[in-house]
mmCIF entry with sequence, helices, sheets and N, C-alpha, C, O atoms, coordinates in Angstrom:
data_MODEL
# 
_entry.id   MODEL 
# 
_entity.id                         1 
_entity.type                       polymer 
_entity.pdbx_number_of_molecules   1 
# 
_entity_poly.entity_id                      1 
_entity_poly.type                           'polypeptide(L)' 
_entity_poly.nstd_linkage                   no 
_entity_poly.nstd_monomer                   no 
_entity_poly.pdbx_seq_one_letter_code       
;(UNK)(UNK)(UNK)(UNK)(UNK)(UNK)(UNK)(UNK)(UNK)(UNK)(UNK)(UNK)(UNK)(UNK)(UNK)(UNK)
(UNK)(UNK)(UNK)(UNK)(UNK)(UNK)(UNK)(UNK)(UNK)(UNK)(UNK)(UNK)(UNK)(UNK)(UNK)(UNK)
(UNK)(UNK)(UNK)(UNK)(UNK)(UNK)(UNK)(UNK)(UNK)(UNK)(UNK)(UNK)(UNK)(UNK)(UNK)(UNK)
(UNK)(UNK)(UNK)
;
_entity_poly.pdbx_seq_one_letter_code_can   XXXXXXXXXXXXXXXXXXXXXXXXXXXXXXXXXXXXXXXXXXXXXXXXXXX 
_entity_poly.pdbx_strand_id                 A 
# 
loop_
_entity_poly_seq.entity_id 
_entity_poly_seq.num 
_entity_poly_seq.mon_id 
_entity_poly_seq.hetero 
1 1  UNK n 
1 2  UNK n 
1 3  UNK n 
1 4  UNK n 
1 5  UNK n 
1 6  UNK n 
1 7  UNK n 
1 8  UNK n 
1 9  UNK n 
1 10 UNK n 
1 11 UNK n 
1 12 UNK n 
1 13 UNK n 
1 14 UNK n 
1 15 UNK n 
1 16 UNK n 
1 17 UNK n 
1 18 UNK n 
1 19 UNK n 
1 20 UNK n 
1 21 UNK n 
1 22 UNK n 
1 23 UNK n 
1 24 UNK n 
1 25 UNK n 
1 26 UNK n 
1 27 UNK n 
1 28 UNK n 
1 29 UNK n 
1 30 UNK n 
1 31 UNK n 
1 32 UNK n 
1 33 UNK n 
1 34 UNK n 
1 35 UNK n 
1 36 UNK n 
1 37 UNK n 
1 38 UNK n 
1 39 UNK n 
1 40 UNK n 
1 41 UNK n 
1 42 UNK n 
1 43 UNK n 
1 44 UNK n 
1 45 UNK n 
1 46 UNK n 
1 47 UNK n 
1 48 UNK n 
1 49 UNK n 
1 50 UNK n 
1 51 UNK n 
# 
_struct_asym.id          A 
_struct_asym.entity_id   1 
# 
_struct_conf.conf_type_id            HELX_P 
_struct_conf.id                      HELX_P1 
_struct_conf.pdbx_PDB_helix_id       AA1 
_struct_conf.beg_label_comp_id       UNK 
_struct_conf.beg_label_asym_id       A 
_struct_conf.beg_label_seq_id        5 
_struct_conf.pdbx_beg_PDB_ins_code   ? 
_struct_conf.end_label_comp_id       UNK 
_struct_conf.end_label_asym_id       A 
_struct_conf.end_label_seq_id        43 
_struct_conf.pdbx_end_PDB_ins_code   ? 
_struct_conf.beg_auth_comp_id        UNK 
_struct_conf.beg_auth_asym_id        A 
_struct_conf.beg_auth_seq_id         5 
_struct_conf.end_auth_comp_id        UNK 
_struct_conf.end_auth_asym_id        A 
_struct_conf.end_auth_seq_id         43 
_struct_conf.pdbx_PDB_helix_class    1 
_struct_conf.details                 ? 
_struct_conf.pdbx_PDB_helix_length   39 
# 
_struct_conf_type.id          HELX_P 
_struct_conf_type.criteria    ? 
_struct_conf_type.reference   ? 
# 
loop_
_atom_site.group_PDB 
_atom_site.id 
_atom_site.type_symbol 
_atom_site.label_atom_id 
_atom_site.label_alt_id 
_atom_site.label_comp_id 
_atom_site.label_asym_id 
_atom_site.label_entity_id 
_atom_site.label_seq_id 
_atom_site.pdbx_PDB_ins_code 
_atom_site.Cartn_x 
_atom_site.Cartn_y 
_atom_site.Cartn_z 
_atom_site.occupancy 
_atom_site.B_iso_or_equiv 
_atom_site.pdbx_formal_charge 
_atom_site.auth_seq_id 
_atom_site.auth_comp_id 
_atom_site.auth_asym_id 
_atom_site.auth_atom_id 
_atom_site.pdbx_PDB_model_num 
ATOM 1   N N  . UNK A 1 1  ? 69.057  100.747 42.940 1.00 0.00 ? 1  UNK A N  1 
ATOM 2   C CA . UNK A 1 1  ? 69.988  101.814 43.309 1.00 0.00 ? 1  UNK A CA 1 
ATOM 3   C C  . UNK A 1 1  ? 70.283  102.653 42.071 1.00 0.00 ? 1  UNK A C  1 
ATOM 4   O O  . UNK A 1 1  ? 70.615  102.059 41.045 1.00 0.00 ? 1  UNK A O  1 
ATOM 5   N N  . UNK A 1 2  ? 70.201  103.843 42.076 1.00 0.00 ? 2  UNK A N  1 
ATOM 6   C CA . UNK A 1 2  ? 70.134  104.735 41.048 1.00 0.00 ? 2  UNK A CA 1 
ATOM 7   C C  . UNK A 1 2  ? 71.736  105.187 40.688 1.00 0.00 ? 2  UNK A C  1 
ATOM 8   O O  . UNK A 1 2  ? 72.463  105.246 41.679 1.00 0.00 ? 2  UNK A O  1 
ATOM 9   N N  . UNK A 1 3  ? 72.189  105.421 39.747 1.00 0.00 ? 3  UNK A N  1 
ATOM 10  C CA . UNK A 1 3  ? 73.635  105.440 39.527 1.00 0.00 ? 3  UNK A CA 1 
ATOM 11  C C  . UNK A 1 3  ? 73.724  106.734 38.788 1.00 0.00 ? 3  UNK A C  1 
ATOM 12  O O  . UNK A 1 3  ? 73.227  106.866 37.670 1.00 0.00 ? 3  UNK A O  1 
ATOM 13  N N  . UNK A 1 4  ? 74.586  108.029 39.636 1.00 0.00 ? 4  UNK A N  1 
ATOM 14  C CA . UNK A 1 4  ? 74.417  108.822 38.629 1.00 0.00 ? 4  UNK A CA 1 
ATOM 15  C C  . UNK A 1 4  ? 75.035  109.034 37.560 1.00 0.00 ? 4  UNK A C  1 
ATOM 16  O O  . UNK A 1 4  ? 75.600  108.024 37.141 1.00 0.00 ? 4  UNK A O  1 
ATOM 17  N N  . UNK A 1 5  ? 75.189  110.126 36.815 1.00 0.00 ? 5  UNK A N  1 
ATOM 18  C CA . UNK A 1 5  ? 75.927  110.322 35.462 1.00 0.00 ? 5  UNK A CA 1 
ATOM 19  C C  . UNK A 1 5  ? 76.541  109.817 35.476 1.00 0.00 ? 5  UNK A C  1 
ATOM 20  O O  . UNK A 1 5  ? 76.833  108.679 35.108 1.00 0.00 ? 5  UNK A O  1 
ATOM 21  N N  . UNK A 1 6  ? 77.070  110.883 36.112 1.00 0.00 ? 6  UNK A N  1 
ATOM 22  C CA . UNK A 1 6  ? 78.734  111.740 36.570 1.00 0.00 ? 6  UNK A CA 1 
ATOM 23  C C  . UNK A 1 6  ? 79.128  110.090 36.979 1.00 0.00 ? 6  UNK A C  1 
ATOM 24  O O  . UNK A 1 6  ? 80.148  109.781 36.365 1.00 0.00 ? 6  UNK A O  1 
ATOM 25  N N  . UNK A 1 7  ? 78.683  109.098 37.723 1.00 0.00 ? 7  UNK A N  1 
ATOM 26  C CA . UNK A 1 7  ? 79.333  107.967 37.798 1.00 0.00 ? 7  UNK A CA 1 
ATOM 27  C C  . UNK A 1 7  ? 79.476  107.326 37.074 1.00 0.00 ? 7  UNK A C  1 
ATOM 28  O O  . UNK A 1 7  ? 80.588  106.930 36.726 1.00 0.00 ? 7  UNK A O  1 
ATOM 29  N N  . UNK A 1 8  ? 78.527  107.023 36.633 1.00 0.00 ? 8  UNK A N  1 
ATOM 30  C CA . UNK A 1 8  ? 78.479  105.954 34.966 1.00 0.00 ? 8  UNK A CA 1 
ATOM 31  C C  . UNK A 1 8  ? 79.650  106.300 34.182 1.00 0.00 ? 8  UNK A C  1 
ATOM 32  O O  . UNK A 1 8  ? 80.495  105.484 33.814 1.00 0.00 ? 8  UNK A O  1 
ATOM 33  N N  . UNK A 1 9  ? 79.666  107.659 33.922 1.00 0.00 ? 9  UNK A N  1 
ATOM 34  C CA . UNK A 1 9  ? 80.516  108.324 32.527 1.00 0.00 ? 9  UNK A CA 1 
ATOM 35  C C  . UNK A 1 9  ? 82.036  108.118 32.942 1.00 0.00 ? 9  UNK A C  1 
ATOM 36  O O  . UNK A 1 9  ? 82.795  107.632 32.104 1.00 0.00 ? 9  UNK A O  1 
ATOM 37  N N  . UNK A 1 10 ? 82.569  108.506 34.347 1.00 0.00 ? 10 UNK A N  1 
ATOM 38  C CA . UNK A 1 10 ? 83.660  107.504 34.960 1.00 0.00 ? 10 UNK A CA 1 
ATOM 39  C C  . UNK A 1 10 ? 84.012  106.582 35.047 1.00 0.00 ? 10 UNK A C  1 
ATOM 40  O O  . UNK A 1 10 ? 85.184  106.420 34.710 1.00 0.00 ? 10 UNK A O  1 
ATOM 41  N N  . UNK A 1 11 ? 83.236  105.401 35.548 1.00 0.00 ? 11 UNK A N  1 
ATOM 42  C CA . UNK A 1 11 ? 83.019  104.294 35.411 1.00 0.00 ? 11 UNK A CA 1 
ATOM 43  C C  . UNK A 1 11 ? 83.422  104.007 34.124 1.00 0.00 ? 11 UNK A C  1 
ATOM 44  O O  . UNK A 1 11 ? 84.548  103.511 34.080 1.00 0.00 ? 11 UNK A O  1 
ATOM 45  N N  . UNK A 1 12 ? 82.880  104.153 33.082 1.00 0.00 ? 12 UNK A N  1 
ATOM 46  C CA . UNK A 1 12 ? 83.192  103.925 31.316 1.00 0.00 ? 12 UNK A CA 1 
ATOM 47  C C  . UNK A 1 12 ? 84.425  104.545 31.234 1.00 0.00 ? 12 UNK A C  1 
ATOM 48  O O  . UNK A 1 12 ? 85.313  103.736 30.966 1.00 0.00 ? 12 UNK A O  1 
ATOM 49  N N  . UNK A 1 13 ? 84.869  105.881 31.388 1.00 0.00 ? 13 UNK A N  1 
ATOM 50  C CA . UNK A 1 13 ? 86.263  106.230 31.001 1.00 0.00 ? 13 UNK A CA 1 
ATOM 51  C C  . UNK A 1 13 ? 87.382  105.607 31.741 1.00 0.00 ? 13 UNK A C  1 
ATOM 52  O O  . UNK A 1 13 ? 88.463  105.945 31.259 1.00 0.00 ? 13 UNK A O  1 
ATOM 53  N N  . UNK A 1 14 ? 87.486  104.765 32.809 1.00 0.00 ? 14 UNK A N  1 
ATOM 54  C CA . UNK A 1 14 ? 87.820  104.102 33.621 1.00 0.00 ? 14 UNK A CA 1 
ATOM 55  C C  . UNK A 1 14 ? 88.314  102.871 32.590 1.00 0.00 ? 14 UNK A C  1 
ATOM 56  O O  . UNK A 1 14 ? 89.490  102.530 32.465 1.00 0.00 ? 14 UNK A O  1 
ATOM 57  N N  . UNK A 1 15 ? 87.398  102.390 32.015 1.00 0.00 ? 15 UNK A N  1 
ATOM 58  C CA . UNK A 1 15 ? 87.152  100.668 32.043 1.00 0.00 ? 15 UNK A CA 1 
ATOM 59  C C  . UNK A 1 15 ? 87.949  101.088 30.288 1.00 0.00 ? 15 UNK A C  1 
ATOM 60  O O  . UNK A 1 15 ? 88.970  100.512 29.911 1.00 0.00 ? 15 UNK A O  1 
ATOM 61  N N  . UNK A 1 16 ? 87.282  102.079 29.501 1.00 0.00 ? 16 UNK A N  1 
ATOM 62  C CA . UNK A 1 16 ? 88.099  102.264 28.206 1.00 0.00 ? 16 UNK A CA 1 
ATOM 63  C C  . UNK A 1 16 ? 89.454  102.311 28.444 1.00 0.00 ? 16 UNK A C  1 
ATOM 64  O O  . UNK A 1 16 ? 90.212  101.529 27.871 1.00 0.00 ? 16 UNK A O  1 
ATOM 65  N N  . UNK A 1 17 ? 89.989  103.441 29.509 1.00 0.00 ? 17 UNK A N  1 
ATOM 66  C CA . UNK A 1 17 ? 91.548  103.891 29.555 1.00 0.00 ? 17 UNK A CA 1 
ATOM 67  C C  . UNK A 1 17 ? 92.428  102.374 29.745 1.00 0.00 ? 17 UNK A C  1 
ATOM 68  O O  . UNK A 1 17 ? 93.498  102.126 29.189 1.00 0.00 ? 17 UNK A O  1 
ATOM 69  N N  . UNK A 1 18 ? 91.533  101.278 30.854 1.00 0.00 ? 18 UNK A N  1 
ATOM 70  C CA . UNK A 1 18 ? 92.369  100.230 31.064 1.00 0.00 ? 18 UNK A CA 1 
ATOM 71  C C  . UNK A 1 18 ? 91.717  99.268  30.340 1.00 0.00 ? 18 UNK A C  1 
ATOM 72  O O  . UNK A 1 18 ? 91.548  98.161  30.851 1.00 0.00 ? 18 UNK A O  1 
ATOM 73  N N  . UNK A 1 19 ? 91.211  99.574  28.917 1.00 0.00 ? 19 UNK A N  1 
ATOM 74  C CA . UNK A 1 19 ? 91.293  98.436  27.989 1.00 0.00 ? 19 UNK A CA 1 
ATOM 75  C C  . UNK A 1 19 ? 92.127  98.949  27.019 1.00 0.00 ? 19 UNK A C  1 
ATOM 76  O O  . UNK A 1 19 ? 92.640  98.085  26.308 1.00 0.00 ? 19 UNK A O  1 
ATOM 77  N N  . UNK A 1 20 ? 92.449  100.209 26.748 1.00 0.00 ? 20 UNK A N  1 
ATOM 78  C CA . UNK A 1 20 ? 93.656  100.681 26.128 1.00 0.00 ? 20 UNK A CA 1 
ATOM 79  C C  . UNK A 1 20 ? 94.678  100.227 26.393 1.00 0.00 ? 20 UNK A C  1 
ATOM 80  O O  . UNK A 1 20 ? 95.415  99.699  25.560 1.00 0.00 ? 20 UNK A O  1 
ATOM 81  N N  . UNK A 1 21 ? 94.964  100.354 27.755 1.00 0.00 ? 21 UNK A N  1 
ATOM 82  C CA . UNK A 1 21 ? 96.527  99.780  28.662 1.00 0.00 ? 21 UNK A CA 1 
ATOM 83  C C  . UNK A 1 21 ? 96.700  98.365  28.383 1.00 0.00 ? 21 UNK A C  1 
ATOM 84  O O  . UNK A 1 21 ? 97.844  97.912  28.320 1.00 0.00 ? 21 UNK A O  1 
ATOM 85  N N  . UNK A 1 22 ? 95.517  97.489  28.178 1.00 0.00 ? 22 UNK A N  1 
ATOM 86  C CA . UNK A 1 22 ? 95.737  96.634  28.259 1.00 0.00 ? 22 UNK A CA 1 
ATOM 87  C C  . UNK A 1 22 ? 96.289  96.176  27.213 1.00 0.00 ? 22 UNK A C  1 
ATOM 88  O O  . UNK A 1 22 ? 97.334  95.536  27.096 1.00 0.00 ? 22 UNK A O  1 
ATOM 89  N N  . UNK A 1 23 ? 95.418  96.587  26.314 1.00 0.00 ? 23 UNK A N  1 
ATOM 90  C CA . UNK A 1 23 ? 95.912  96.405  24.136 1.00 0.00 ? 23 UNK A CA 1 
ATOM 91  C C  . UNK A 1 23 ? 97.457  96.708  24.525 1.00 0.00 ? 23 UNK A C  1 
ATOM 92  O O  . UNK A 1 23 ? 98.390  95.909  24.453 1.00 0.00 ? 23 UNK A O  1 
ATOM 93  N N  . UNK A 1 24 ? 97.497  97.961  24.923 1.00 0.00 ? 24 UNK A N  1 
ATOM 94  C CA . UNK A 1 24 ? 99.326  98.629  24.739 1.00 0.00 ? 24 UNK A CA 1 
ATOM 95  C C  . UNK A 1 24 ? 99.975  97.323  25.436 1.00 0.00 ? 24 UNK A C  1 
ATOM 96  O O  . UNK A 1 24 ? 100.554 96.450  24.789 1.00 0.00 ? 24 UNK A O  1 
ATOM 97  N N  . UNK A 1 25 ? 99.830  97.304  26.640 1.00 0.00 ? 25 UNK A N  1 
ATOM 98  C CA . UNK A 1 25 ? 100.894 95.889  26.852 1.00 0.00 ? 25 UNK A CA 1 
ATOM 99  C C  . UNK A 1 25 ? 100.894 95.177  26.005 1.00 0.00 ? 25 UNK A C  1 
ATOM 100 O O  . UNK A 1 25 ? 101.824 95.049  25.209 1.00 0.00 ? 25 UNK A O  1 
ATOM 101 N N  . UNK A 1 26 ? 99.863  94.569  25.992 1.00 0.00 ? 26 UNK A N  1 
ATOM 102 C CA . UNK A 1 26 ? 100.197 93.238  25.421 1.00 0.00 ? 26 UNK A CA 1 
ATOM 103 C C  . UNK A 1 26 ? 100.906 93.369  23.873 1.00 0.00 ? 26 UNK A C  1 
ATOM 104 O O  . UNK A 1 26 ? 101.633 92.436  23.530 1.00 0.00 ? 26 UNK A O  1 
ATOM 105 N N  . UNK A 1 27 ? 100.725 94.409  23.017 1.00 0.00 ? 27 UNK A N  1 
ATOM 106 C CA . UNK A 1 27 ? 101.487 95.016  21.868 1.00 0.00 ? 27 UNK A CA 1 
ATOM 107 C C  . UNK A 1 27 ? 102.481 95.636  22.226 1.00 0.00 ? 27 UNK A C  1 
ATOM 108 O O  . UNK A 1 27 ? 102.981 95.784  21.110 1.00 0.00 ? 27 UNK A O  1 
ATOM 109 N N  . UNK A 1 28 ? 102.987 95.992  22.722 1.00 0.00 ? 28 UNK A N  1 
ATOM 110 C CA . UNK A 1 28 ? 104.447 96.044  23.544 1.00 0.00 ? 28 UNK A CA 1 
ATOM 111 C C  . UNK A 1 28 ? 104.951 94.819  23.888 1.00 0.00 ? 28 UNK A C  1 
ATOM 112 O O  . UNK A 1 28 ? 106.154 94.587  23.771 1.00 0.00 ? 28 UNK A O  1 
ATOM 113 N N  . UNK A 1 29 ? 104.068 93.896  24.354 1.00 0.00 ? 29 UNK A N  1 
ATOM 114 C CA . UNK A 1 29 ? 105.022 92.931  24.845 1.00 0.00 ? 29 UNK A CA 1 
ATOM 115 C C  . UNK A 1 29 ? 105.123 91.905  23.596 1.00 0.00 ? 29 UNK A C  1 
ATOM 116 O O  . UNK A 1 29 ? 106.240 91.389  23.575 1.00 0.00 ? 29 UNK A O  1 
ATOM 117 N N  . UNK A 1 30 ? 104.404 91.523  22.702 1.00 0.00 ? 30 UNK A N  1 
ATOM 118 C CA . UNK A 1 30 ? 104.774 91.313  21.306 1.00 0.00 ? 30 UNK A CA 1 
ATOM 119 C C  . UNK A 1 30 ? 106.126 91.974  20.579 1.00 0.00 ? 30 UNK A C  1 
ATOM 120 O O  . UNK A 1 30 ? 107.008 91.291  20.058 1.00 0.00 ? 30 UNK A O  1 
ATOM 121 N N  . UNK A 1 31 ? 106.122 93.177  20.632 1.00 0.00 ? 31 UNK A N  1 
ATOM 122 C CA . UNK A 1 31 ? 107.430 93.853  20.062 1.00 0.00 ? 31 UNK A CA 1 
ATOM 123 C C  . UNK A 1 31 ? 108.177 93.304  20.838 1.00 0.00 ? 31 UNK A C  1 
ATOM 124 O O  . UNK A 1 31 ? 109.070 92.639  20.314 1.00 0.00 ? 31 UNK A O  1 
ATOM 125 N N  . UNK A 1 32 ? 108.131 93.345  22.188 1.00 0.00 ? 32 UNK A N  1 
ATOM 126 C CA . UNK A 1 32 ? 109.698 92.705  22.920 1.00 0.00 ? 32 UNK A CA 1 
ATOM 127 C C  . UNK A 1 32 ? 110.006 91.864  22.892 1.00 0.00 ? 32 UNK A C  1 
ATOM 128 O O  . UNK A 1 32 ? 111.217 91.655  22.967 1.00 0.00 ? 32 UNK A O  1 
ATOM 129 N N  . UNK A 1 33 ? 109.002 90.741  22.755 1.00 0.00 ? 33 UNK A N  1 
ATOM 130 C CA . UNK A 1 33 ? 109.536 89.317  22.615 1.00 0.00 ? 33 UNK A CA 1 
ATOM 131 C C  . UNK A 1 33 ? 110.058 89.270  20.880 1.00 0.00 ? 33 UNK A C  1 
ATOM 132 O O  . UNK A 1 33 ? 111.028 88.637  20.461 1.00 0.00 ? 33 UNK A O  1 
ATOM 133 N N  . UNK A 1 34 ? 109.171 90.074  20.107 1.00 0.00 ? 34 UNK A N  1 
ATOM 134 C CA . UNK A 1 34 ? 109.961 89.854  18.342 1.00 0.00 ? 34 UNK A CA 1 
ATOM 135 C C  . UNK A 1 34 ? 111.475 90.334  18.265 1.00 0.00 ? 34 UNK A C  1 
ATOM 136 O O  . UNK A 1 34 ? 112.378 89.753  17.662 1.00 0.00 ? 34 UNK A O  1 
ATOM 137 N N  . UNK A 1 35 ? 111.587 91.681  19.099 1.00 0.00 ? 35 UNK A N  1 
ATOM 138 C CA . UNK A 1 35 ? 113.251 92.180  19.639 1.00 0.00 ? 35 UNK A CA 1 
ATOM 139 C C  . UNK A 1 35 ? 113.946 91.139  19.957 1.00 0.00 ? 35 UNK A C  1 
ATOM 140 O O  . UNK A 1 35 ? 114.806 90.654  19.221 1.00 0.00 ? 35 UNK A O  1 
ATOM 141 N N  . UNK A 1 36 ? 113.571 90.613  21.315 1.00 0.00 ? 36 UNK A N  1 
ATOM 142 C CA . UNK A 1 36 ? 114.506 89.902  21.890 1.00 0.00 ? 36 UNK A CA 1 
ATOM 143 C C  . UNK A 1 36 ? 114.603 88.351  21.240 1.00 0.00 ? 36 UNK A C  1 
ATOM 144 O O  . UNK A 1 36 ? 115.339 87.522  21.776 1.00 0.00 ? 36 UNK A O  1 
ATOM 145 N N  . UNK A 1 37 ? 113.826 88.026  20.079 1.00 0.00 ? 37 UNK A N  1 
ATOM 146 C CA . UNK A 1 37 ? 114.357 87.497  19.586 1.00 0.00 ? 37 UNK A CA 1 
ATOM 147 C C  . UNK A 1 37 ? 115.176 87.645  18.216 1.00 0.00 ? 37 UNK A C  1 
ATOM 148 O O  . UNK A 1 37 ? 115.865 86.813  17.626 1.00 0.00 ? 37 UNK A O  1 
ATOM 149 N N  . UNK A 1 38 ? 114.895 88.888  17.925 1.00 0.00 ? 38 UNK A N  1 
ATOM 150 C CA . UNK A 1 38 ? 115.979 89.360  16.658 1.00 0.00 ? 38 UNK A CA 1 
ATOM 151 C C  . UNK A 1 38 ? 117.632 89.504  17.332 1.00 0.00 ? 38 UNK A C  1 
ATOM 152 O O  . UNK A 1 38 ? 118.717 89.256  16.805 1.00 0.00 ? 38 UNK A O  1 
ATOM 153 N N  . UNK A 1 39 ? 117.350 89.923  18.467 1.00 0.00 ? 39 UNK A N  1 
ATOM 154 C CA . UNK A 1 39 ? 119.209 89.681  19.254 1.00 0.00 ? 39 UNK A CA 1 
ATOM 155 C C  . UNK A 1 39 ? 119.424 88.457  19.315 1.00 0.00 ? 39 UNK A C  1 
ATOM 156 O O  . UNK A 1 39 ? 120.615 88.300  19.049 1.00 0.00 ? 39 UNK A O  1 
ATOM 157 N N  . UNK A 1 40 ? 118.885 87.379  19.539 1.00 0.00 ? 40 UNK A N  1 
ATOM 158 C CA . UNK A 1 40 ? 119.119 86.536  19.794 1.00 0.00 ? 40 UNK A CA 1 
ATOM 159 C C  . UNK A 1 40 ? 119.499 85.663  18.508 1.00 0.00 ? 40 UNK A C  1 
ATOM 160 O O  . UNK A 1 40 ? 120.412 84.855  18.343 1.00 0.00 ? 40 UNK A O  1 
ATOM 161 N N  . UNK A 1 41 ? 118.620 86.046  17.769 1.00 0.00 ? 41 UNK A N  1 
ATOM 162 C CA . UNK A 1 41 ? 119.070 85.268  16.566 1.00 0.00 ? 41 UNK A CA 1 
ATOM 163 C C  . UNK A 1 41 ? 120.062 85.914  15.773 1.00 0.00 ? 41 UNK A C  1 
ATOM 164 O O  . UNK A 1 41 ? 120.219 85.280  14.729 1.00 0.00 ? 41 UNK A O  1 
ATOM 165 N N  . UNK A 1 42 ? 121.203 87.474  15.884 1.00 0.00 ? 42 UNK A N  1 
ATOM 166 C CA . UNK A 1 42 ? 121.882 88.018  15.841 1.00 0.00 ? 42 UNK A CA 1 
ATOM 167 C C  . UNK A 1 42 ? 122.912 87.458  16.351 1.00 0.00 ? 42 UNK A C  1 
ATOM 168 O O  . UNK A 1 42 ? 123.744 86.954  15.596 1.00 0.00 ? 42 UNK A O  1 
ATOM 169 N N  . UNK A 1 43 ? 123.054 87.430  17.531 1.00 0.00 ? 43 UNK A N  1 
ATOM 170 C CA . UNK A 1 43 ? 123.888 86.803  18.557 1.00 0.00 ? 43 UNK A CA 1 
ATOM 171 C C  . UNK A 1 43 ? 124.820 85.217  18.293 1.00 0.00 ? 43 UNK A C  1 
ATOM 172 O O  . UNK A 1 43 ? 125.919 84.779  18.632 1.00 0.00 ? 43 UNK A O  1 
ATOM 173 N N  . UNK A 1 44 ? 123.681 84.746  17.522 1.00 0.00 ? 44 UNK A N  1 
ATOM 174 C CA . UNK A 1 44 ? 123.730 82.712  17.649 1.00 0.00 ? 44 UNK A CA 1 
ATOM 175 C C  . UNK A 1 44 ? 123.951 82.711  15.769 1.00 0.00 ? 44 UNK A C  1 
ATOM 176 O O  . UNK A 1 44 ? 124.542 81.756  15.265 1.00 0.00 ? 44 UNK A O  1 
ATOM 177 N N  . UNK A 1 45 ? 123.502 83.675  15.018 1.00 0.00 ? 45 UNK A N  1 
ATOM 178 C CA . UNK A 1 45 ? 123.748 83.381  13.634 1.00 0.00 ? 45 UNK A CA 1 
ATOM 179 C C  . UNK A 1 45 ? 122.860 82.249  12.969 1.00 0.00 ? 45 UNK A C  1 
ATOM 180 O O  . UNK A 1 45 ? 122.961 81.127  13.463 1.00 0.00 ? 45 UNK A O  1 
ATOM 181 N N  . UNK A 1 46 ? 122.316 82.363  12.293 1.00 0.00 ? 46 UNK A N  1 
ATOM 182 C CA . UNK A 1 46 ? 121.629 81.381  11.799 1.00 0.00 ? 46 UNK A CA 1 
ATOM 183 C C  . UNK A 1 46 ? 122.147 80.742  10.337 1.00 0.00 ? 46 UNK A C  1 
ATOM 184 O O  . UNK A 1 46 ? 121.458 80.228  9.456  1.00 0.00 ? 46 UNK A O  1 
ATOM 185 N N  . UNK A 1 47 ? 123.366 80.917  10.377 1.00 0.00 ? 47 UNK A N  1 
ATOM 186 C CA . UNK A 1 47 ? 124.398 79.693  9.743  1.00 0.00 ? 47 UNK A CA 1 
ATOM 187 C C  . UNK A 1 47 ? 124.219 80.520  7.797  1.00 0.00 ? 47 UNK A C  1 
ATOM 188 O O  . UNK A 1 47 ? 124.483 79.891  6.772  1.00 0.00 ? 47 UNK A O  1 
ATOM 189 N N  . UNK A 1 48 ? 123.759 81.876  7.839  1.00 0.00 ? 48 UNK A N  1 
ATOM 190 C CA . UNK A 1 48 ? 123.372 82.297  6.698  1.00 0.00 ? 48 UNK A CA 1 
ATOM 191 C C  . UNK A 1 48 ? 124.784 82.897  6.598  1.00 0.00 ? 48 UNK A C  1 
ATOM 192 O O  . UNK A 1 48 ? 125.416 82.608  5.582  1.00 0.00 ? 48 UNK A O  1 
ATOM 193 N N  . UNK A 1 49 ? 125.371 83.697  7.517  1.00 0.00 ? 49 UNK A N  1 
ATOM 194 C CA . UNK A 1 49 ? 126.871 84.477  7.355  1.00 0.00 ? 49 UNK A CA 1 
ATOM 195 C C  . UNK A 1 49 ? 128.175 83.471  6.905  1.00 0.00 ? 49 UNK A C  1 
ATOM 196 O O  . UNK A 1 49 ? 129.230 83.903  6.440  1.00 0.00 ? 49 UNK A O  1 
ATOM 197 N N  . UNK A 1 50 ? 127.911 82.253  7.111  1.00 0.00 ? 50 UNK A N  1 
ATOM 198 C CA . UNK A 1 50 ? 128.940 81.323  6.891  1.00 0.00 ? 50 UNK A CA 1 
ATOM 199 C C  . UNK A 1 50 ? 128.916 80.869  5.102  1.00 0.00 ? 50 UNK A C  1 
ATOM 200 O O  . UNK A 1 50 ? 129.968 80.805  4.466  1.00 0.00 ? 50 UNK A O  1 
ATOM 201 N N  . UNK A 1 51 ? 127.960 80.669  4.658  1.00 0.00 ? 51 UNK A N  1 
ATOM 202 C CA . UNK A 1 51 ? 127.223 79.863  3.002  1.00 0.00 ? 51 UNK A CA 1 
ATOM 203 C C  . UNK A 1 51 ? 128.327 81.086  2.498  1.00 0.00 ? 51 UNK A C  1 
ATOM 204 O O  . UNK A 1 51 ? 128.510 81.296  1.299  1.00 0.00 ? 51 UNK A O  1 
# 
């Protein structure tokens, strides 16, 4: 089955855009979990404000 360009070249800009998206989540979701644990360890003190 013959596949044309015009499909192929979609096909590829397709599969790049959602391997981009994918990098971005998952590096987004790294930052949020390093956030939500900088509140957290804000929040609870880690016994350094007391010394």
């Amino acid at each position: 089955m013959a596949v044309s360009g015009a499909a192929r070249a979609t096909a590829w800009i397709v599969a790049v855009v959602a391997g981009r998206a994918s990098v971005g989540l998952i590096v987004a979701g790294r930052d949020g979990i390093a956030a939500a644990g900088d509140v957290r360890d804000n929040a609870l003190g880690d016994g350094s404000e007391r010394r």
